[in-house]
N, C-alpha and C positions, 0 to 999 in steps of 0.2 A: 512469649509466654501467654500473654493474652489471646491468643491465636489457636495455640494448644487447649486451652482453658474452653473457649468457644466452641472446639470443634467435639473435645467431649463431652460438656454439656449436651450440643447436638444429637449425636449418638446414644447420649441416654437418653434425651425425650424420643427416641426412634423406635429404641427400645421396652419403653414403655408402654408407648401407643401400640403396639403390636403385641405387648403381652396385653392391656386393656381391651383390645379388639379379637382378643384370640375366642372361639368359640368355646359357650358354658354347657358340659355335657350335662351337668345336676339342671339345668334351667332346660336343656331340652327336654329330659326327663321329666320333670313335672308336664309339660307344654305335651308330650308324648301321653302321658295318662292321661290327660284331659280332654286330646283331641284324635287320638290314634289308636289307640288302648284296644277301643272296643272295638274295631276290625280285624285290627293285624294282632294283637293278641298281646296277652301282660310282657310277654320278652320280645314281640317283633316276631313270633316265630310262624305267622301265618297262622289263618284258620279259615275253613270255606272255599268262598270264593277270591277270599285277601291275602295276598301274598307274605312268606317271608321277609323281613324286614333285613331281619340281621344276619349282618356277614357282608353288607354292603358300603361303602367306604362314604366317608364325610363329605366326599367332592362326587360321588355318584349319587348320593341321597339331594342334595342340594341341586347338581344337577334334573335330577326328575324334576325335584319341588318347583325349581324355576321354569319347567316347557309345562307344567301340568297350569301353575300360575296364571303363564300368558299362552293358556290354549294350545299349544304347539304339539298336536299329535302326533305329526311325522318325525319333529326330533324325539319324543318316544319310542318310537316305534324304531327308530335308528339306535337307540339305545339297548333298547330291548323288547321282542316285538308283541311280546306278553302287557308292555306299560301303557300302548295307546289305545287299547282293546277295550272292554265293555264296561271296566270300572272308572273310564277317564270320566265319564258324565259325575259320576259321585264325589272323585280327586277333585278333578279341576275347582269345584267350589270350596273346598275345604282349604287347599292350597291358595284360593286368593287373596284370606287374608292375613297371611303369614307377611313376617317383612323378610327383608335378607338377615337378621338377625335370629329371627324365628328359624328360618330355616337351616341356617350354620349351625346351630347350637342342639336343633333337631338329628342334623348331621352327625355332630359329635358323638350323642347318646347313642346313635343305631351305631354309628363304627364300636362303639366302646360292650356290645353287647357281645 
């Protein structure tokens, strides 16, 4: 019984931590008007020279944020060959000081638009 008792305990702290860790689309959304807003536009929907935002998924938003971070223009570019083009000088430093937190939760809000 003790055994049973321990193993579900386990399973809910597993549980937990991954509902805890899971990314905050309202926290990206503030973090998105403060630092994205005035580019890509009040819903992400592009303007100018700045791309559409939305329609692109939590693990593709994150993915960019992460090669734009650490420089990485040619996974950009493998990504999509519009990403590593003439705005990476402008990306790359906005994106350096996002954490991986910043950036999942950034995720969230563009998937959720």
């Amino acid at each position: 019984m003790k055994k049973l008792t321990a193993i579900a305990f386990a399973s809910g702290l597993a549980v937990a931590s991954g509902q805890a860790m899971a990314a905050d689309a309202d926290a990206g959304k503030k973090l998105y008007e403060q630092s994205c807003a005035s580019c890509h536009g009040q819903k992400a929907q592009g303007q100018g020279m700045f791309p559409k935002l939305a329609g692109h998924s939590a693990d593709e938003t994150v993915q960019a944020l992460t090669h734009y971070k650490n420089g990485d223009q040619d996974a950009l570019k493998e990504m999509d060959a519009n990403l590593g083009g003439s705005n990476f000088a402008i990306m790359a430093p906005n994106a350096a000081g996002l954490s991986e937190g910043d950036m999942e939760n950034l995720g969230a809000y563009i998937e959720s638009l």
